[in-house]
C-alpha positions as CSV (number, residue, x, y, z in Angstrom):
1,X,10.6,-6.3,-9.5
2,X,10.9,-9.9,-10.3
3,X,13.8,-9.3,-12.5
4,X,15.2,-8.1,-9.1
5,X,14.2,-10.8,-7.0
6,X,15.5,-13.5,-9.6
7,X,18.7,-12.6,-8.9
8,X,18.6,-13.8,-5.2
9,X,15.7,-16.3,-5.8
10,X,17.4,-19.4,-3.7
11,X,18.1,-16.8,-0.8
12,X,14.7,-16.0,-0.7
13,X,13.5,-19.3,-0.8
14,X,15.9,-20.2,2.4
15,X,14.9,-17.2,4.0
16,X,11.3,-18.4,4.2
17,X,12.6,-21.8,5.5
18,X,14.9,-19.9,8.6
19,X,11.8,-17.8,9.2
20,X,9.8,-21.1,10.1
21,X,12.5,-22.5,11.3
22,X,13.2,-19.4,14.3
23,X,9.3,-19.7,15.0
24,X,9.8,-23.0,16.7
25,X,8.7,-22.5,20.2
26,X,7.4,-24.8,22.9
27,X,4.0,-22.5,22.7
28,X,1.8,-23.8,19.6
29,X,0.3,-20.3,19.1
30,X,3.2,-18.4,18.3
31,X,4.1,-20.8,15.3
32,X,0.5,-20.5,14.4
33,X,0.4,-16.8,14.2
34,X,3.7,-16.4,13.4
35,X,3.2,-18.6,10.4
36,X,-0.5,-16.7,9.6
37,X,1.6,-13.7,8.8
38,X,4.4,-14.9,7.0
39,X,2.3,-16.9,4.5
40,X,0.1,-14.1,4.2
41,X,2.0,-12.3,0.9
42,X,4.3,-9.5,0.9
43,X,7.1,-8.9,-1.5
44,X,10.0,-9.8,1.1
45,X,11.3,-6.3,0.1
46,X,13.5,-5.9,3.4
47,X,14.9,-9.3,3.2
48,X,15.7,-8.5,-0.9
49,X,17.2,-5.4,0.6
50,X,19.7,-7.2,2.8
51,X,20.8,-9.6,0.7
52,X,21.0,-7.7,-2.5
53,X,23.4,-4.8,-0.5
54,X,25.6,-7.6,1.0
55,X,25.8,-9.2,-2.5
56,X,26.4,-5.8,-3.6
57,X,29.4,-5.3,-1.5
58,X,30.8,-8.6,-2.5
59,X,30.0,-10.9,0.5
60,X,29.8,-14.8,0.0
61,X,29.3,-15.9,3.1
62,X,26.9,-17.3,4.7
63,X,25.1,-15.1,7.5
64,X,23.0,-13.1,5.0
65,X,19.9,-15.6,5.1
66,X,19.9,-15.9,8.8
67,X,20.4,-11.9,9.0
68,X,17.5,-11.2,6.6
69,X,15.4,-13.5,8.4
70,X,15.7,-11.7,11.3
71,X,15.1,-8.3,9.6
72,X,11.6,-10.3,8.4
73,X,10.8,-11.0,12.3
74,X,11.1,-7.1,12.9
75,X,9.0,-6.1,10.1
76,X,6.5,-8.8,11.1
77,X,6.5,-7.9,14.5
78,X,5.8,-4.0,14.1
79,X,2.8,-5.6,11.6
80,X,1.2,-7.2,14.5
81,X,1.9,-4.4,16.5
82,X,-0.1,-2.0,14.1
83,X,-2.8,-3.8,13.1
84,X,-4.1,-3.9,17.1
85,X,-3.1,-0.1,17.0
86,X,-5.5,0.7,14.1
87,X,-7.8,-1.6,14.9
88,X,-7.4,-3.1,11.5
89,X,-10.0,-6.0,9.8
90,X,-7.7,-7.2,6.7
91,X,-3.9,-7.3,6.2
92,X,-2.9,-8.0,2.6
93,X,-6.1,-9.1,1.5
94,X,-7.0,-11.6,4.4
95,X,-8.2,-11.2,8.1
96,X,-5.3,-9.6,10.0
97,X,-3.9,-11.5,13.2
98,X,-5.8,-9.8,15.6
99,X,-9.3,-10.3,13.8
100,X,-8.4,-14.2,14.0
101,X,-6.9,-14.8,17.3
102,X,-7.7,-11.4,19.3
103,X,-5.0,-8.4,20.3
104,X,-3.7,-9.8,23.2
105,X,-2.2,-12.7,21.5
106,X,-1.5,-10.5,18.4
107,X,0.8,-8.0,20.7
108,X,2.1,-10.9,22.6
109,X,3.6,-12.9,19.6
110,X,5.1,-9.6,18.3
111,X,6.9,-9.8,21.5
112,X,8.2,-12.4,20.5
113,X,9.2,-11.7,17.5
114,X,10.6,-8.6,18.6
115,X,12.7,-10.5,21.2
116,X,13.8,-13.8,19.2
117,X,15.2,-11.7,16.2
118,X,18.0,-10.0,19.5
119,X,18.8,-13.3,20.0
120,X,19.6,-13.7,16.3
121,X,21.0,-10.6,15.6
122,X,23.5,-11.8,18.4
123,X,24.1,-15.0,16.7
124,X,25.1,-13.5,13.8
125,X,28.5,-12.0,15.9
126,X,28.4,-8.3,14.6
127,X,28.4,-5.4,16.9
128,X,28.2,-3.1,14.4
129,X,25.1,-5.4,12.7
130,X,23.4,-5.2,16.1
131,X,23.8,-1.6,16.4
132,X,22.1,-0.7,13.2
133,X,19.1,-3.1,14.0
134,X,18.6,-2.3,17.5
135,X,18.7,1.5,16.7
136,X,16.2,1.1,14.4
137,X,13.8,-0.5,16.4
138,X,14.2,1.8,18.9
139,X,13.4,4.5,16.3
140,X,10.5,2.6,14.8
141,X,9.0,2.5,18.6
142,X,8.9,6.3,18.3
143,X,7.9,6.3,15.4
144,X,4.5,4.2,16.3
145,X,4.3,7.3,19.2
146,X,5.3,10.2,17.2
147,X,2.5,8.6,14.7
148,X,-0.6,8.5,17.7
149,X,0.4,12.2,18.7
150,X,-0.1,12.9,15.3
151,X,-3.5,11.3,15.1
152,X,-6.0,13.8,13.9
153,X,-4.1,16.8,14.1
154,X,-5.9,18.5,11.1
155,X,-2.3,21.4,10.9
156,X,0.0,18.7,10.7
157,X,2.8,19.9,8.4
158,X,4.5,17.8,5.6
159,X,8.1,18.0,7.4
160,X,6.8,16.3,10.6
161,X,5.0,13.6,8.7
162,X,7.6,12.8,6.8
163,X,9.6,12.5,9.8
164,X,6.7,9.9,11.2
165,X,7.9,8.1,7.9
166,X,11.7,8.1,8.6
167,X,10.8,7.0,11.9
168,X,8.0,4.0,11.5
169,X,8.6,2.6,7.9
170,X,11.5,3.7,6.3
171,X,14.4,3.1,9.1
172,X,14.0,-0.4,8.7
173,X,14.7,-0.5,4.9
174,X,17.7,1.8,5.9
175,X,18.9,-0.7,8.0
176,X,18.6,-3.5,6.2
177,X,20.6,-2.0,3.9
178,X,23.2,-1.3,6.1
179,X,23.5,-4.3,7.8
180,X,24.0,-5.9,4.0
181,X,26.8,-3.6,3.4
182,X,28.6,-4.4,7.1
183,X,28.3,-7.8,6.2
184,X,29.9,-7.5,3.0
185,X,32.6,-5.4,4.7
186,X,31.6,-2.0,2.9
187,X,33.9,1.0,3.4
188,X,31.5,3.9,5.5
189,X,31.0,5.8,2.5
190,X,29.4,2.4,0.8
191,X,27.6,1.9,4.4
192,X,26.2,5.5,4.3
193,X,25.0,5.1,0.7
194,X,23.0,2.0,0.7
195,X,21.4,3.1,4.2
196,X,20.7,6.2,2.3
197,X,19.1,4.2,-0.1
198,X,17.1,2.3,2.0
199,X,15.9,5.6,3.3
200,X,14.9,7.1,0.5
201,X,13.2,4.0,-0.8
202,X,11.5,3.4,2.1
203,X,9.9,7.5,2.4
204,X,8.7,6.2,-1.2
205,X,7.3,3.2,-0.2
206,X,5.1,5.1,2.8
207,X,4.1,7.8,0.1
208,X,2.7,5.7,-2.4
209,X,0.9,3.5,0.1
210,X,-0.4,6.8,1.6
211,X,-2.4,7.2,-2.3
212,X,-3.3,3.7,-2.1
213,X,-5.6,4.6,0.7
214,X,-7.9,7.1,-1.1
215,X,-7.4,5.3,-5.3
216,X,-6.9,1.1,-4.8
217,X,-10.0,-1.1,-4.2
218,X,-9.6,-3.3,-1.1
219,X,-8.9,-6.5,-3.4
220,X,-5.2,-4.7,-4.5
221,X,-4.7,-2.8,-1.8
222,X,-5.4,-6.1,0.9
223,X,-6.5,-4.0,3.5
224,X,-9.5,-1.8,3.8
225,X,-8.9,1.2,2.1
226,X,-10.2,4.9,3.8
227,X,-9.0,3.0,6.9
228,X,-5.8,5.7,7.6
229,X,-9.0,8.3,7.0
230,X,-11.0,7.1,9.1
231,X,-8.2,6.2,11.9
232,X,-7.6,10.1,11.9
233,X,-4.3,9.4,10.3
234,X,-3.3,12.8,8.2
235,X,-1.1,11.3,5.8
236,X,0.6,13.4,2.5
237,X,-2.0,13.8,-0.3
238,X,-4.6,15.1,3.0
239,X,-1.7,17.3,4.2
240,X,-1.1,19.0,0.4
241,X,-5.1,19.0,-0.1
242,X,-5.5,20.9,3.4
243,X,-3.4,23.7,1.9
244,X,-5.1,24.4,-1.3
245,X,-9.0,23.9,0.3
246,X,-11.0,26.5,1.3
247,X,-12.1,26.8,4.8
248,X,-15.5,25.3,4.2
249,X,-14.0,22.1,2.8
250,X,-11.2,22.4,5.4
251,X,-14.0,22.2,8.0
252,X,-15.8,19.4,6.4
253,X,-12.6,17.3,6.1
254,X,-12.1,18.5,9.6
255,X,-15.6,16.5,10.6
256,X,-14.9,13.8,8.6
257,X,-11.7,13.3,10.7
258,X,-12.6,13.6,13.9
259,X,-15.6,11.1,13.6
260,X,-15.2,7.7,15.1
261,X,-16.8,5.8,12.3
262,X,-16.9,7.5,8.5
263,X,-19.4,6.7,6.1
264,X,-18.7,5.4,2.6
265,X,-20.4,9.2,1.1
266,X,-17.8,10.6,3.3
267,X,-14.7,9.0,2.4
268,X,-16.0,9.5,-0.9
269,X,-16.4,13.3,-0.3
270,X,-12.8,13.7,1.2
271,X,-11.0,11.1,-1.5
272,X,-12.9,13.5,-4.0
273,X,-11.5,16.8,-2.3
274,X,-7.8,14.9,-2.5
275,X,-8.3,14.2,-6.4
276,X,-9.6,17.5,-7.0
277,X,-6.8,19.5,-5.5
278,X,-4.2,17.0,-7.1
279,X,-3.2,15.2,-3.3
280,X,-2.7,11.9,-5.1
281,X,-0.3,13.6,-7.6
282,X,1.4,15.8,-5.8
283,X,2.5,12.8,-3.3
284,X,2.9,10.7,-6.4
285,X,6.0,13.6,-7.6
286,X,7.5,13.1,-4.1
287,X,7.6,9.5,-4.3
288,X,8.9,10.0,-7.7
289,X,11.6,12.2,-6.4
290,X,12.7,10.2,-4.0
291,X,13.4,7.2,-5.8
292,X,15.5,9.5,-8.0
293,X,17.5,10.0,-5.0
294,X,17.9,6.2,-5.0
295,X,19.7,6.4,-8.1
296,X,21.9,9.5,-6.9
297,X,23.0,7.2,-3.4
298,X,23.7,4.3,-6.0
299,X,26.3,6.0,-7.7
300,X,29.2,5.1,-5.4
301,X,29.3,1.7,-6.9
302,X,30.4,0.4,-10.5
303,X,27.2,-0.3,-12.6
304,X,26.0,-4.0,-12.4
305,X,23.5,-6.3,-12.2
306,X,22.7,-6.0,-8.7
307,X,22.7,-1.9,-8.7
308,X,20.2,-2.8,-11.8
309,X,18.2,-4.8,-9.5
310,X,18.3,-2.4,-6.9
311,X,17.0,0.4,-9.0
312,X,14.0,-1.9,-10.7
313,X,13.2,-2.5,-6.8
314,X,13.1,1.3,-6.0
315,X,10.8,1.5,-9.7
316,X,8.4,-1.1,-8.2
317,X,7.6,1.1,-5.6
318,X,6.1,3.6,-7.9
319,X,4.3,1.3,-9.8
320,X,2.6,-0.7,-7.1
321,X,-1.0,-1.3,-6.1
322,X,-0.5,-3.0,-2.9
């Protein structure tokens, strides 16, 4: 992973310093919170995503740091958004947004967010650009619904959750991607690759941080873990468990779910049902499989270092514990 990220290390550096620069605003909290997140951790993987595709594609200009800034104020926006959706306590190991300075300012600075990175995607001067990252927050909005109709739905099936996944999480890795390979002036079939990609990567990312949930400890997960449990959320290594159960333990898992509140004994009895009947591994093979695929969408281009970085990016997925 850091291999990877040496590549682009000065663009990643200067895409910190436009983030903090496109928080300026007249109104104190939205730097404040804005900032809260952005310091917080995180990988930058989207950003890396951008700028590695558009280097990939041969582009030298210089609207990729601005462009994966603004792919940084989407992702940080739908973070907001989500922790006052699942009421969550911790976001990458410290108190998330809404914990500090309430949901109503939470959702109100991912407004922002939301809004400010239009007005930089238009500054950037690509239709095409703005297409990609307008359709995909458009698609990660239904994603966030398709996710709450799916709350606690005990028969949901693995082809609609991983359609929850396109949706919410991996459309913007697909589209940061893409908007790389515009910039760089990719032919379509370069285009269609990386945001394939992206796609892929992106299901693998979701998968493997749906087995964090029941395996990590708080400390390297940096948010609470049985939380997607207790939020009702019936994520892959639940859904493959649910099949292979028998009906009493379908019924207790069934309980467990629809509680409010879950005790620490019950997580433990559910993560134990999900270890038992090899949840964790099964979803562990379809990350795995996935970020094969990333290899396969690769292969359009002439081995190099940056398809070398790309590929130890999709491995760091895998091999992650937050």
């Amino acid at each position: 992973m850091q291999a990877a990220l040496n590549i682009i290390d000065t663009d990643l550096i200067n895409v910190e310093l436009q983030f903090r620069k496109d928080l300026e605003s007249d109104v104190p909290l939205i730097r404040k919170v804005g900032e809260y997140v952005l310091s917080s951790g995180g990988k930058r993987v989207r950003p890396a995503l951008l700028l590695l595709a558009a280097r990939l594609c041969g582009y030298q200009g210089d609207q990729a740091v601005p462009l994966a800034s603004v792919v940084e104020f989407i992702h940080t926006a739908t973070l907001l958004h989500d922790d006052v959706v699942d009421s969550a306590s911790l976001r990458r190991g410290l108190a998330s947004a809404n914990t500090l300075w309430g949901n109503e300012a939470s959702v109100l600075v991912g407004d922002f967010l939301f809004s400010k990175s239009f007005s930089l995607m238009v500054a950037v001067g690509s239709l095409d650009i703005l297409r990609v990252l307008s359709d995909a927050t458009t698609v990660i909005a239904e994603g966030e619904v398709m996710q709450l109709l799916c709350t606690g739905e005990i028969d949901l099936t693995e082809e609609r959750y991983l359609n929850v996944v396109r949706s919410k999480t991996a459309i913007l890795m697909s589209a940061a991607c893409e908007a790389g390979a515009i910039l760089g002036g990719a032919t379509p079939d370069c285009q269609k690759a990386l945001s394939d990609f992206g796609m892929s990567l992106g299901i693998a990312f979701q998968l493997m941080d749906d087995t964090l949930d029941y395996v990590a400890t708080e400390e390297e997960f940096g948010k609470s873990i049985g939380h997607d449990l207790e939020e009702g959320k019936i994520t892959l290594p639940l859904i493959h468990t649910l099949r292979q159960c028998t009906e009493t333990e379908r019924s207790l898992i069934e309980a467990v779910v629809e509680k409010d509140e879950m005790t620490l004994e019950e997580f433990r009895t559910v993560s134990g049902l999900v270890k038992q009947y090899g949840g964790i591994t099964y979803t562990v093979d379809a990350a795995r499989r996935y970020i094969n695929d990333c290899r396969t969408h690769l292969g359009v281009f002439e081995a190099s270092s940056i398809t070398t970085a790309l590929c130890s990016l999709a491995d760091y997925v895998v091999t992650r514990n937050r």
